[in-house]
mmCIF file as gemmi writes it, N, C-alpha and C atoms, coordinates in Angstrom:
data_model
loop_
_atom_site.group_PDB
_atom_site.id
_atom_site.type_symbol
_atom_site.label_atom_id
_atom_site.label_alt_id
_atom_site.label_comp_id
_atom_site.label_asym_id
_atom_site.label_entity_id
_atom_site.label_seq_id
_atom_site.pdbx_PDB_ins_code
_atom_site.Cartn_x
_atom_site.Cartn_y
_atom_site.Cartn_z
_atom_site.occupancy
_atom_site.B_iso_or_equiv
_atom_site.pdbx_formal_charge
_atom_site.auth_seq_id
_atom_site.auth_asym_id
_atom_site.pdbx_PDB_model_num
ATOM 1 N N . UNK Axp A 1 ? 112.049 122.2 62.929 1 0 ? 1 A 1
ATOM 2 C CA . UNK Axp A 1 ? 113.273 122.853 62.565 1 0 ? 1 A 1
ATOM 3 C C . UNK Axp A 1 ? 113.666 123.902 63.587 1 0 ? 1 A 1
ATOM 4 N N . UNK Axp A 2 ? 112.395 124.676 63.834 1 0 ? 2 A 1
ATOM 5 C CA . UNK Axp A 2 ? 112.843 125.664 65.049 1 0 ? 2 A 1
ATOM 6 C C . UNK Axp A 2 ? 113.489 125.36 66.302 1 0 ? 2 A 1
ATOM 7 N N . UNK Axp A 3 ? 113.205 123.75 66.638 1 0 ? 3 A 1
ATOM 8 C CA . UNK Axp A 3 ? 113.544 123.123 67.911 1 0 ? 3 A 1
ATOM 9 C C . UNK Axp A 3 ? 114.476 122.537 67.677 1 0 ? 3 A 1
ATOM 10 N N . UNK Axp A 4 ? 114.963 122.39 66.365 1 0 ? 4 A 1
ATOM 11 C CA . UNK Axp A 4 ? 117.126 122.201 66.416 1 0 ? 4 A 1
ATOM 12 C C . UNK Axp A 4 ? 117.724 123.415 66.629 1 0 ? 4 A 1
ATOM 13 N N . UNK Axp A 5 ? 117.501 124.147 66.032 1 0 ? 5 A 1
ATOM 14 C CA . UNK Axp A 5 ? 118.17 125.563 66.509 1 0 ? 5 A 1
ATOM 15 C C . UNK Axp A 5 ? 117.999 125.76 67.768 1 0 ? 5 A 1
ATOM 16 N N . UNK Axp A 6 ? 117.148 125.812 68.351 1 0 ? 6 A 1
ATOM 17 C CA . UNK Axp A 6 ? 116.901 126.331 69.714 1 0 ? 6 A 1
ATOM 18 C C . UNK Axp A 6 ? 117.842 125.3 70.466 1 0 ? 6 A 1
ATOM 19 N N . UNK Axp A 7 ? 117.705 124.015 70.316 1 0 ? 7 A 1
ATOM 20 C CA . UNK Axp A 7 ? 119.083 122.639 71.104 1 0 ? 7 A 1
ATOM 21 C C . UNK Axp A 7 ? 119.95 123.576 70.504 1 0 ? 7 A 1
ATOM 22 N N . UNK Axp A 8 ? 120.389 123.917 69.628 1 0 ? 8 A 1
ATOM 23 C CA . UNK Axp A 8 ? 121.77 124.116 69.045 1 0 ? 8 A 1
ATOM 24 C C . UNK Axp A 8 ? 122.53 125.245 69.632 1 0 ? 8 A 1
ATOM 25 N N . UNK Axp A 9 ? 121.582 125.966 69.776 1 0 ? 9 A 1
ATOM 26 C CA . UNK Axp A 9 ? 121.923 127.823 70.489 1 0 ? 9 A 1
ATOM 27 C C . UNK Axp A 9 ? 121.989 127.124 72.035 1 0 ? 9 A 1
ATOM 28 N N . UNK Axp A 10 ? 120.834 126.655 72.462 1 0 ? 10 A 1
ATOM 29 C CA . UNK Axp A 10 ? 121.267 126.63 73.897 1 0 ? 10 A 1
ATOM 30 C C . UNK Axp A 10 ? 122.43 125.203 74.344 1 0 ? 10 A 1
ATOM 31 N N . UNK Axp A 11 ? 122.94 124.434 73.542 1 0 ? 11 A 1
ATOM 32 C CA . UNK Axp A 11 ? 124.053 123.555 73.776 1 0 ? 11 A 1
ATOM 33 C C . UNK Axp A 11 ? 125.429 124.938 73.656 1 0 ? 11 A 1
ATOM 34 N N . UNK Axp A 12 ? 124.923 125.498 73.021 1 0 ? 12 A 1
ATOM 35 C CA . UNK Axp A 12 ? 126.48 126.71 72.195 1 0 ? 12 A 1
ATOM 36 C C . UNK Axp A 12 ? 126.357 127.666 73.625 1 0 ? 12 A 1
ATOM 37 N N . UNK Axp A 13 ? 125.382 127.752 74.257 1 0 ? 13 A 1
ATOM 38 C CA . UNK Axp A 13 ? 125.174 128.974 75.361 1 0 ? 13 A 1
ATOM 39 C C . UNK Axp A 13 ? 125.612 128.249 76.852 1 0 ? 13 A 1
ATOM 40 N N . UNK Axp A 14 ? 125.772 126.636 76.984 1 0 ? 14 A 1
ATOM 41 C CA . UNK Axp A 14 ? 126.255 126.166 78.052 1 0 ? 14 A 1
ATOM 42 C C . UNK Axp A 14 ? 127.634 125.724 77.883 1 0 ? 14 A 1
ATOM 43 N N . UNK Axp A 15 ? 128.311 125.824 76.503 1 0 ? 15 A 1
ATOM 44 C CA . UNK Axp A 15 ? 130.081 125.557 76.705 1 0 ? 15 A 1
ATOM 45 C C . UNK Axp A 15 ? 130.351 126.498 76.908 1 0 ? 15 A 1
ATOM 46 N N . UNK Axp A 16 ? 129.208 127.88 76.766 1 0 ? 16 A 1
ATOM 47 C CA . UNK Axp A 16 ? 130.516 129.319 76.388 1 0 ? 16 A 1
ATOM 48 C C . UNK Axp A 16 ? 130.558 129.715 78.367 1 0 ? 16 A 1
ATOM 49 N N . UNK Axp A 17 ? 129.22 129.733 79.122 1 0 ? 17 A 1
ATOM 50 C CA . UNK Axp A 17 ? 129.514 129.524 80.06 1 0 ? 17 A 1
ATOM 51 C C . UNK Axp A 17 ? 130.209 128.166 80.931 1 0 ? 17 A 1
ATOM 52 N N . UNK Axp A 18 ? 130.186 126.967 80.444 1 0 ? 18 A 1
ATOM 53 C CA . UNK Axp A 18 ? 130.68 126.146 81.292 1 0 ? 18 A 1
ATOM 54 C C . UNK Axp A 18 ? 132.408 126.382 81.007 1 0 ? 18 A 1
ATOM 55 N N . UNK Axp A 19 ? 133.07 127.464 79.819 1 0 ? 19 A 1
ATOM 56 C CA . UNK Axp A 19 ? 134.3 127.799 79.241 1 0 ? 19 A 1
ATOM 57 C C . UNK Axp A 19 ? 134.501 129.025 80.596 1 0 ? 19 A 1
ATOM 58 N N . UNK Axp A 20 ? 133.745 130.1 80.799 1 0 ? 20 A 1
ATOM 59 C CA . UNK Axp A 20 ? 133.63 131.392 81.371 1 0 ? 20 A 1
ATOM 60 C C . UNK Axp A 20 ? 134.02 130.531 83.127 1 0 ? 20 A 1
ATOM 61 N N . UNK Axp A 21 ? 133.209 129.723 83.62 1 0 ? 21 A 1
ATOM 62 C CA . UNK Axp A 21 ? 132.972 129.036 84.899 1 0 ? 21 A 1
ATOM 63 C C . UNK Axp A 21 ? 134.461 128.631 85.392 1 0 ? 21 A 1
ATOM 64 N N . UNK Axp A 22 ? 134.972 127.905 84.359 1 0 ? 22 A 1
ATOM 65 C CA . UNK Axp A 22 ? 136.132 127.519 84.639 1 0 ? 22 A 1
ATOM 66 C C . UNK Axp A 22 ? 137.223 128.569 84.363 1 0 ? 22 A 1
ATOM 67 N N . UNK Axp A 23 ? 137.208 129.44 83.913 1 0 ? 23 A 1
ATOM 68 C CA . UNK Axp A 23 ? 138.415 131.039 83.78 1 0 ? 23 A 1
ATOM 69 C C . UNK Axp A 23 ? 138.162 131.177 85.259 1 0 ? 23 A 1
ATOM 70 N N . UNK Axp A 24 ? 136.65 131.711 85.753 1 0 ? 24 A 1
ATOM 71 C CA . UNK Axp A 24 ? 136.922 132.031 87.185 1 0 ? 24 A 1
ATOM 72 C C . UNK Axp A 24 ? 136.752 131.503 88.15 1 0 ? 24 A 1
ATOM 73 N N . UNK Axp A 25 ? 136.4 129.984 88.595 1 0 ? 25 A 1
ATOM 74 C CA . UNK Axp A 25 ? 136.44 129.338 89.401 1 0 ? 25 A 1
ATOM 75 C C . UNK Axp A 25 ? 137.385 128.145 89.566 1 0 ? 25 A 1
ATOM 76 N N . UNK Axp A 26 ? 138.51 128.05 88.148 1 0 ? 26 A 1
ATOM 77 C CA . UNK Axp A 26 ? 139.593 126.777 88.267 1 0 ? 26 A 1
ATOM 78 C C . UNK Axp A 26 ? 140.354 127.222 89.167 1 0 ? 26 A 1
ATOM 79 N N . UNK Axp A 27 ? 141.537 126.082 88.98 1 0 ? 27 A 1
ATOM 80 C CA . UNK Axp A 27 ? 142.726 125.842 90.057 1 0 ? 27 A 1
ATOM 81 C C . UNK Axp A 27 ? 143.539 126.946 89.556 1 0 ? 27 A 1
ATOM 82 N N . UNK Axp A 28 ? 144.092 127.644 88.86 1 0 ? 28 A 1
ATOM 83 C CA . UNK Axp A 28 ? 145.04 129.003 88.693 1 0 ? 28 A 1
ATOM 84 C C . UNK Axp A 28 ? 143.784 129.481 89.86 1 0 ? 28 A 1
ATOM 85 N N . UNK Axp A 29 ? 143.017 129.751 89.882 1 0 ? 29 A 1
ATOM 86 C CA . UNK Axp A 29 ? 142.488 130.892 91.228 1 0 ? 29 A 1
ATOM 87 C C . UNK Axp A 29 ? 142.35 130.666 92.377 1 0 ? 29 A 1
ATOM 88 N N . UNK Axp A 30 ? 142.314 129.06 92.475 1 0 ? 30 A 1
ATOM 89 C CA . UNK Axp A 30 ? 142.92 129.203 93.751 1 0 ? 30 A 1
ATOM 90 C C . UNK Axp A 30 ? 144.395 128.762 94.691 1 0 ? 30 A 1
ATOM 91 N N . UNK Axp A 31 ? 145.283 129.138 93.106 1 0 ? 31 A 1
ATOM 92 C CA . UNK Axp A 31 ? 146.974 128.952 93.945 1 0 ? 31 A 1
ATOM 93 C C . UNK Axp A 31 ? 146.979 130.604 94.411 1 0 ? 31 A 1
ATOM 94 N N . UNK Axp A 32 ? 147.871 130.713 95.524 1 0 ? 32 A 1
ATOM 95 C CA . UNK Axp A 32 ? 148.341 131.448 96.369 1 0 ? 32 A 1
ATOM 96 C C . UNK Axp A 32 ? 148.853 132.877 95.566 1 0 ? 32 A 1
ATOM 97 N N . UNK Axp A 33 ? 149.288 134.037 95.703 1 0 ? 33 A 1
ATOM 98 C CA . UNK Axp A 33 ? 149.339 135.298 95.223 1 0 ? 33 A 1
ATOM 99 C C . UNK Axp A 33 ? 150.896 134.922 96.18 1 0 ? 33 A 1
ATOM 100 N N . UNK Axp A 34 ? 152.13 135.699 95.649 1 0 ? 34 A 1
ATOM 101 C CA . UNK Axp A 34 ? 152.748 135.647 96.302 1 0 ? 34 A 1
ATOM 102 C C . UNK Axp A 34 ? 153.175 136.083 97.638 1 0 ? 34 A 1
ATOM 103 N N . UNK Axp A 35 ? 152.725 137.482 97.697 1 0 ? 35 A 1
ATOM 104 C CA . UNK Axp A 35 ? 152.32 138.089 99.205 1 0 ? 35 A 1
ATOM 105 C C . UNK Axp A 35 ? 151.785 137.067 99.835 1 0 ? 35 A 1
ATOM 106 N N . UNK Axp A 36 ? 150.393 136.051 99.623 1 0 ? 36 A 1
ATOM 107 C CA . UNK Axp A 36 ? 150.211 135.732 100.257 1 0 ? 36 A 1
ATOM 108 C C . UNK Axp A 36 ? 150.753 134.378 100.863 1 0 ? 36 A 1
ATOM 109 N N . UNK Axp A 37 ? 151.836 133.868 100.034 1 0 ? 37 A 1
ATOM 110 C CA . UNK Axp A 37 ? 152.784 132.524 99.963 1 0 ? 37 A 1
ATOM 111 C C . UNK Axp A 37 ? 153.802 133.411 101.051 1 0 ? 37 A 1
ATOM 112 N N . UNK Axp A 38 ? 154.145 134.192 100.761 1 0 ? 38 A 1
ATOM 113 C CA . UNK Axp A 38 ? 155.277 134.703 101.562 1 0 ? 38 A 1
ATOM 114 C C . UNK Axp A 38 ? 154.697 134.744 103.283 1 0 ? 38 A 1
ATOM 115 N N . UNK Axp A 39 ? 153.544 135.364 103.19 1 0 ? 39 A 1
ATOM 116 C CA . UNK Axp A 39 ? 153.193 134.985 104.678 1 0 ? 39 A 1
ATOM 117 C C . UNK Axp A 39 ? 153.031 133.841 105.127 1 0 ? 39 A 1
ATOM 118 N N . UNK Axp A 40 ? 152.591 133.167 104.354 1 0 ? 40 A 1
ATOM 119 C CA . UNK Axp A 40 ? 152.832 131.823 104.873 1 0 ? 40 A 1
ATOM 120 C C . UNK Axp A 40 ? 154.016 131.065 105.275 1 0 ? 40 A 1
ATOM 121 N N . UNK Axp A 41 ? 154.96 131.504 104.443 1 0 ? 41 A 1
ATOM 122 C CA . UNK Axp A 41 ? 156.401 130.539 104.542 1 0 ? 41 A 1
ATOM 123 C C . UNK Axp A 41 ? 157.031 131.651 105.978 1 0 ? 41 A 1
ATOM 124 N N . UNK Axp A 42 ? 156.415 132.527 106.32 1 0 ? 42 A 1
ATOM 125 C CA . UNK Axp A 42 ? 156.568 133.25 107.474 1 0 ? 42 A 1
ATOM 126 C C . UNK Axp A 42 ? 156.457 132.535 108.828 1 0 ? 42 A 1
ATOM 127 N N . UNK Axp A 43 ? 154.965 132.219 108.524 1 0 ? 43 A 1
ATOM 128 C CA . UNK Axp A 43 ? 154.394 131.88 109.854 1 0 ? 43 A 1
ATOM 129 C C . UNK Axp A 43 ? 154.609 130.231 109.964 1 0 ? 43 A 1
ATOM 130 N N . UNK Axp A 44 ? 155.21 129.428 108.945 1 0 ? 44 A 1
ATOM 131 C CA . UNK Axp A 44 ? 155.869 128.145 108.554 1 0 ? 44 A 1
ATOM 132 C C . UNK Axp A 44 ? 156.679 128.265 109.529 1 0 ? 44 A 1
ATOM 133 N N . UNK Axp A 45 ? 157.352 129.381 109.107 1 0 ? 45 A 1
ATOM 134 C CA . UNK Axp A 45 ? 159.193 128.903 109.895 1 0 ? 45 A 1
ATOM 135 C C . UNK Axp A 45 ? 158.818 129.304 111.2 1 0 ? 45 A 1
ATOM 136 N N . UNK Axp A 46 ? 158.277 130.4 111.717 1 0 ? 46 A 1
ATOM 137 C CA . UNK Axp A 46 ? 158.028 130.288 113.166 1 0 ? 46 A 1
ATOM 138 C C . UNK Axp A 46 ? 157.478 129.356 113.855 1 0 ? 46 A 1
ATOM 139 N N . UNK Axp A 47 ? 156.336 128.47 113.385 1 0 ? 47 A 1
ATOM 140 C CA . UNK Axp A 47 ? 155.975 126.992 113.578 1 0 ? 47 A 1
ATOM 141 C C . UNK Axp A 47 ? 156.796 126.227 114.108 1 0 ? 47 A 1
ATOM 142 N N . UNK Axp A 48 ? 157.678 126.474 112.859 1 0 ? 48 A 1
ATOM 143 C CA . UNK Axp A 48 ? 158.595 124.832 112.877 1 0 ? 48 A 1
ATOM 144 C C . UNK Axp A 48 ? 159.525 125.459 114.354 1 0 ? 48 A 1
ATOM 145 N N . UNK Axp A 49 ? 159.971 126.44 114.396 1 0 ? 49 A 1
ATOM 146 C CA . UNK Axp A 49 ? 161.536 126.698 115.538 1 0 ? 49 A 1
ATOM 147 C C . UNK Axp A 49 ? 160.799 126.574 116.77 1 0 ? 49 A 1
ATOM 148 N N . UNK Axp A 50 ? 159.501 126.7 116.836 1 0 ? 50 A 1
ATOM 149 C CA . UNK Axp A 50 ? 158.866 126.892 118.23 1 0 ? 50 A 1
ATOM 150 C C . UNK Axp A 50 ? 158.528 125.218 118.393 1 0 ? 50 A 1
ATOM 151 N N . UNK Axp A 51 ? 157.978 124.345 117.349 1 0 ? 51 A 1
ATOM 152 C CA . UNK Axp A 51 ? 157.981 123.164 117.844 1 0 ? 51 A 1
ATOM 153 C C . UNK Axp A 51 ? 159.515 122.137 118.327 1 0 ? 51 A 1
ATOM 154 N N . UNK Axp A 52 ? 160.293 122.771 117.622 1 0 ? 52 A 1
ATOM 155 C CA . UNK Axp A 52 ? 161.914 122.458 117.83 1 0 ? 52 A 1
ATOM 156 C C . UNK Axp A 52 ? 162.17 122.779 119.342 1 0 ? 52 A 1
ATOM 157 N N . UNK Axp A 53 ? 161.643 123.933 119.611 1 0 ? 53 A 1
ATOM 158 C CA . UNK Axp A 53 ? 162.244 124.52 120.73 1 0 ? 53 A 1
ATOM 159 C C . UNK Axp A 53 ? 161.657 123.635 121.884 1 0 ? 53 A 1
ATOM 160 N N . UNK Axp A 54 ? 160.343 123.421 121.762 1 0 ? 54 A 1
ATOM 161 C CA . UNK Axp A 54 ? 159.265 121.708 122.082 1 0 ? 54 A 1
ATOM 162 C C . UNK Axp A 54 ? 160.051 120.658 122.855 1 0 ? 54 A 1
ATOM 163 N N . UNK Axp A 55 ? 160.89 120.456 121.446 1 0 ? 55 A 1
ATOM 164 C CA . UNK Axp A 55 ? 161.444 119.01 121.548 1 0 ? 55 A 1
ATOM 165 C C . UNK Axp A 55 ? 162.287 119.274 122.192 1 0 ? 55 A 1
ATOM 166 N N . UNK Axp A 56 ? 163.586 120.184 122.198 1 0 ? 56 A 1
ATOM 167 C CA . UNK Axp A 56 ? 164.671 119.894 122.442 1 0 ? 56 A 1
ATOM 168 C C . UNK Axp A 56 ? 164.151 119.817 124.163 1 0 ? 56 A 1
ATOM 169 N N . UNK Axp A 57 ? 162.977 120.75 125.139 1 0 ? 57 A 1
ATOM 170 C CA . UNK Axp A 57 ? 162.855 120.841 126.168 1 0 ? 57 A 1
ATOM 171 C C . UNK Axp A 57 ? 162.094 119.382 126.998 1 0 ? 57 A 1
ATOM 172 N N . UNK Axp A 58 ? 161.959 118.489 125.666 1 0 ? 58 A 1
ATOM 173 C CA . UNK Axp A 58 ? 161.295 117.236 126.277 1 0 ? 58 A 1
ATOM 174 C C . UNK Axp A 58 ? 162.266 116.538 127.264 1 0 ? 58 A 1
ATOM 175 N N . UNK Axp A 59 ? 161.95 115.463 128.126 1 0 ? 59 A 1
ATOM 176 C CA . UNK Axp A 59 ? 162.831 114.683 128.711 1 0 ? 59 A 1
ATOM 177 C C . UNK Axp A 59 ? 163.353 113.374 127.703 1 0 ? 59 A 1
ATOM 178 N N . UNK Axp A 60 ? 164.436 113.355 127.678 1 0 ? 60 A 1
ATOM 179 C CA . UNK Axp A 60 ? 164.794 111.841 126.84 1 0 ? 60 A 1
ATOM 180 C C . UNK Axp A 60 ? 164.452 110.726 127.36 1 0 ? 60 A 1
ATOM 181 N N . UNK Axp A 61 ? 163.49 109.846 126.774 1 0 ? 61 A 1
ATOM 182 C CA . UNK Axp A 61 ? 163.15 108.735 127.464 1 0 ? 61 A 1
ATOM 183 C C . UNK Axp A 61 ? 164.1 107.664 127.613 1 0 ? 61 A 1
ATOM 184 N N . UNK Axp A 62 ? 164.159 107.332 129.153 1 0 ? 62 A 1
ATOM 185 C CA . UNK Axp A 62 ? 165.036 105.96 129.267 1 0 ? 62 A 1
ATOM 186 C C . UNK Axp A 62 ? 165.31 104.584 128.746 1 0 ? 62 A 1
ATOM 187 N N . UNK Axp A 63 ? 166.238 104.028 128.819 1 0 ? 63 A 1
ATOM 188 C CA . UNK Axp A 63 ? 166.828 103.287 128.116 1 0 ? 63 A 1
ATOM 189 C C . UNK Axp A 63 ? 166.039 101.827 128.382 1 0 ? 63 A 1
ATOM 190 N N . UNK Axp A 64 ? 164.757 101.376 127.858 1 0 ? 64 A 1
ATOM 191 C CA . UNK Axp A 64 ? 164.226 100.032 128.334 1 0 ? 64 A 1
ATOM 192 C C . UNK Axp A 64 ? 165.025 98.92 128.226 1 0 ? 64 A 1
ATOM 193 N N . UNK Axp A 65 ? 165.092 97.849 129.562 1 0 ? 65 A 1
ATOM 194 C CA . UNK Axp A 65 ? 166.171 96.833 129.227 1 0 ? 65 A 1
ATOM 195 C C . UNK Axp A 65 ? 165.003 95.682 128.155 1 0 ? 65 A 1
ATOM 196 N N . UNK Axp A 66 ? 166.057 95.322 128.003 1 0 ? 66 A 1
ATOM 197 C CA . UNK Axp A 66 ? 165.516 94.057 126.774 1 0 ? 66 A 1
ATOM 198 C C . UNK Axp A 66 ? 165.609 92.916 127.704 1 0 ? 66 A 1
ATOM 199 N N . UNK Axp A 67 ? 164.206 91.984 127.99 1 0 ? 67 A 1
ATOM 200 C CA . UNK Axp A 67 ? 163.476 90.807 128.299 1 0 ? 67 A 1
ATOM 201 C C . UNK Axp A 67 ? 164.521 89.927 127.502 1 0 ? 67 A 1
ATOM 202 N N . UNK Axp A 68 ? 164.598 89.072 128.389 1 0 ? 68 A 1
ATOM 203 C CA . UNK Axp A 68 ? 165.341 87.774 127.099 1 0 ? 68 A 1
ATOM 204 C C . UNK Axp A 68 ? 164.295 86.892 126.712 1 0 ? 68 A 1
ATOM 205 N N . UNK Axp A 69 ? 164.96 86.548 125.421 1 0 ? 69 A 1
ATOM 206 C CA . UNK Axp A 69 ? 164.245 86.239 124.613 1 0 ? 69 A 1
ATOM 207 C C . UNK Axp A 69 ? 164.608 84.296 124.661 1 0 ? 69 A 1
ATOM 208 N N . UNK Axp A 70 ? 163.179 84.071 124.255 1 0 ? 70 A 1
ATOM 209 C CA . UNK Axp A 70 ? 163.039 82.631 124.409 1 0 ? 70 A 1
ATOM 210 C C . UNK Axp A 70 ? 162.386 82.211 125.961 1 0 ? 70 A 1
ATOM 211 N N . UNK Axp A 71 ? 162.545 81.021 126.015 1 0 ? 71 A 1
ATOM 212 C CA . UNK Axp A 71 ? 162.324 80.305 127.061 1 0 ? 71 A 1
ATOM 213 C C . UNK Axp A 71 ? 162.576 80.997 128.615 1 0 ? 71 A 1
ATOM 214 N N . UNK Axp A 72 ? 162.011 81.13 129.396 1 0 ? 72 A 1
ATOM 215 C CA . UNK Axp A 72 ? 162.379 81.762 130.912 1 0 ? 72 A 1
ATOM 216 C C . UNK Axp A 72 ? 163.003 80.259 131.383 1 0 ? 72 A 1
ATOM 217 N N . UNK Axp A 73 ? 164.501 80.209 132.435 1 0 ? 73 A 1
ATOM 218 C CA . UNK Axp A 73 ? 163.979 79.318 133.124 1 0 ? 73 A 1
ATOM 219 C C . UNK Axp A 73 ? 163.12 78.831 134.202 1 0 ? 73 A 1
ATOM 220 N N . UNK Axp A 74 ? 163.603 77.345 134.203 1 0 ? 74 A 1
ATOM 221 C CA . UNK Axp A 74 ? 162.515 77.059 135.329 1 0 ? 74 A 1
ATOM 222 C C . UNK Axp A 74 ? 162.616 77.231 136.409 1 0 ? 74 A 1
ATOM 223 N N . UNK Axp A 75 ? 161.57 76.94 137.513 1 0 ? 75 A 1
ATOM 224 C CA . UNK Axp A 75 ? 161.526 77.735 138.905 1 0 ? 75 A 1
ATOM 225 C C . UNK Axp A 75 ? 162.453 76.356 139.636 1 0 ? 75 A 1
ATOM 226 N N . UNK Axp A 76 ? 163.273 77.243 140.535 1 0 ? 76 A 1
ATOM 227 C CA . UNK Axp A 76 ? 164.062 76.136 141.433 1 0 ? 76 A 1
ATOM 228 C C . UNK Axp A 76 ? 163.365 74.685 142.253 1 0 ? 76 A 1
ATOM 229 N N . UNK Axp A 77 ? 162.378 75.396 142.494 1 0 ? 77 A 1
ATOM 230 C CA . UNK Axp A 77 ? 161.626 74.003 143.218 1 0 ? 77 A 1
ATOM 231 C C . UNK Axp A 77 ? 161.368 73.073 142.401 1 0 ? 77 A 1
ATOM 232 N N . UNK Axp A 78 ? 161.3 73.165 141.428 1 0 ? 78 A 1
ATOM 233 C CA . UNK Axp A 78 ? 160.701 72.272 140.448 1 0 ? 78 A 1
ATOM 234 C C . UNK Axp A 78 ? 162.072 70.956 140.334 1 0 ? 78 A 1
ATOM 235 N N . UNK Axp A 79 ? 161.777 69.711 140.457 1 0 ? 79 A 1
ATOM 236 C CA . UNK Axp A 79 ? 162.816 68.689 140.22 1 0 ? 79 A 1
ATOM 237 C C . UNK Axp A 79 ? 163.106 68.577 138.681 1 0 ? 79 A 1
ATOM 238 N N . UNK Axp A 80 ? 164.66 68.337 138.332 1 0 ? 80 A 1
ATOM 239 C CA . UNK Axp A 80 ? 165.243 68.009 137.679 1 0 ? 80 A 1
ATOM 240 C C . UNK Axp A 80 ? 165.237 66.752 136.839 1 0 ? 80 A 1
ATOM 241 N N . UNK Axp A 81 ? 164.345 66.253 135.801 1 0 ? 81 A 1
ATOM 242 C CA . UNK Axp A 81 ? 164.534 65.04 135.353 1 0 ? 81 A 1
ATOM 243 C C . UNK Axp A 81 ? 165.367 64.797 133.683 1 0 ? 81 A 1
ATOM 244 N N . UNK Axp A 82 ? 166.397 63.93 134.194 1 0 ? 82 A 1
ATOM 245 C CA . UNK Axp A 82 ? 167.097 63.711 132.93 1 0 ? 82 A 1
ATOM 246 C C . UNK Axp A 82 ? 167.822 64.85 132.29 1 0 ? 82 A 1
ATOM 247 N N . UNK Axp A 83 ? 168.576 65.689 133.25 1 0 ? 83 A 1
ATOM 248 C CA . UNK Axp A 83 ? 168.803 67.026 132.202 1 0 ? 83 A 1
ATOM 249 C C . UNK Axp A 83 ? 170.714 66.582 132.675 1 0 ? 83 A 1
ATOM 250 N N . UNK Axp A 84 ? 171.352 66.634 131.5 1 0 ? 84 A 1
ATOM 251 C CA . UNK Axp A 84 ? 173.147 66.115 132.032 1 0 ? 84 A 1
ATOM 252 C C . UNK Axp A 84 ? 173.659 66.709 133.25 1 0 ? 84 A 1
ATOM 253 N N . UNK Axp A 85 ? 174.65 66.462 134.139 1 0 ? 85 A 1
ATOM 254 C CA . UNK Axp A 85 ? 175.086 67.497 135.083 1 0 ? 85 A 1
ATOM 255 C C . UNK Axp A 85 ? 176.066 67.805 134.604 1 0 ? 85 A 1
Protein backbone atom coordinates (compact mmCIF):
# COMPACT_ATOMS: atom_id res chain seq x y z
CA UNK A 1 0.00 0.00 0.00
CA UNK A 2 2.86 2.29 0.90
CA UNK A 3 4.32 1.73 -2.67
CA UNK A 4 1.00 3.12 -4.40
CA UNK A 5 1.23 6.18 -2.67
CA UNK A 6 4.70 6.68 -3.11
CA UNK A 7 3.92 5.94 -7.49
CA UNK A 8 1.12 8.25 -6.82
CA UNK A 9 3.01 11.29 -5.08
CA UNK A 10 5.91 10.89 -7.29
CA UNK A 11 3.69 10.60 -10.79
CA UNK A 12 1.77 14.02 -9.07
CA UNK A 13 5.54 15.52 -8.44
CA UNK A 14 6.60 14.98 -12.30
CA UNK A 15 3.35 16.79 -14.02
CA UNK A 16 3.65 19.62 -11.49
CA UNK A 17 7.24 20.02 -12.70
CA UNK A 18 6.93 18.77 -16.25
CA UNK A 19 3.68 21.83 -15.95
CA UNK A 20 6.54 24.42 -14.21
CA UNK A 21 9.30 23.24 -17.28
CA UNK A 22 7.10 24.25 -19.83
CA UNK A 23 5.93 28.01 -18.15
CA UNK A 24 9.73 28.56 -18.42
CA UNK A 25 11.24 26.93 -21.15
CA UNK A 26 8.11 26.99 -23.97
CA UNK A 27 7.73 28.90 -27.15
CA UNK A 28 6.05 32.31 -25.48
CA UNK A 29 9.88 32.55 -24.14
CA UNK A 30 11.38 32.31 -26.81
CA UNK A 31 9.35 34.91 -29.18
CA UNK A 32 11.14 38.18 -29.40
CA UNK A 33 10.48 41.23 -26.69
CA UNK A 34 9.65 44.05 -28.76
CA UNK A 35 12.77 46.19 -28.33
CA UNK A 36 14.26 43.40 -29.39
CA UNK A 37 11.99 42.83 -32.79
CA UNK A 38 12.44 46.43 -33.39
CA UNK A 39 16.17 46.02 -33.69
CA UNK A 40 15.86 43.63 -35.78
CA UNK A 41 13.43 45.06 -38.35
CA UNK A 42 16.33 47.80 -38.06
CA UNK A 43 19.15 45.99 -39.08
CA UNK A 44 16.52 44.06 -41.76
CA UNK A 45 16.03 47.16 -43.64
CA UNK A 46 19.62 48.17 -43.74
CA UNK A 47 20.35 44.61 -45.15
CA UNK A 48 17.94 44.69 -47.64
CA UNK A 49 18.97 48.64 -49.23
CA UNK A 50 22.64 47.67 -49.08
CA UNK A 51 22.01 44.38 -50.99
CA UNK A 52 19.77 46.54 -53.51
CA UNK A 53 22.42 48.93 -53.73
CA UNK A 54 24.51 45.32 -54.81
CA UNK A 55 22.36 44.78 -57.53
CA UNK A 56 21.58 47.79 -59.04
CA UNK A 57 25.80 48.17 -59.34
CA UNK A 58 25.96 44.65 -61.07
CA UNK A 59 26.62 44.53 -64.86
CA UNK A 60 23.45 43.40 -66.89
CA UNK A 61 24.18 40.30 -68.49
CA UNK A 62 24.08 40.10 -72.29
CA UNK A 63 21.63 39.16 -74.48
CA UNK A 64 22.50 35.20 -75.48
CA UNK A 65 21.54 34.52 -79.14
CA UNK A 66 19.28 31.53 -79.47
CA UNK A 67 20.93 28.28 -81.43
CA UNK A 68 18.32 27.13 -83.87
CA UNK A 69 16.53 24.69 -83.10
CA UNK A 70 16.25 21.33 -84.86
CA UNK A 71 18.32 19.90 -87.43
CA UNK A 72 21.77 21.93 -88.41
CA UNK A 73 22.23 21.88 -92.04
CA UNK A 74 24.34 19.88 -93.96
CA UNK A 75 27.95 20.60 -94.80
CA UNK A 76 28.36 21.84 -98.49
CA UNK A 77 30.67 19.17 -99.61
CA UNK A 78 28.51 16.64 -98.91
CA UNK A 79 26.46 15.52 -102.36
CA UNK A 80 22.94 16.04 -102.80
CA UNK A 81 20.78 12.91 -103.30
CA UNK A 82 17.15 13.09 -104.31
CA UNK A 83 16.35 16.36 -102.54
CA UNK A 84 13.73 18.61 -105.33
CA UNK A 85 15.51 21.65 -106.93
Amino acid sequence: MNELKLLEAESGADAGTGALRRIRYGANREALSQPQLSLFEEDWQTDVSAVEAEIEQLPLPAPRSLARAGRQPLPDHLPRIGTPP
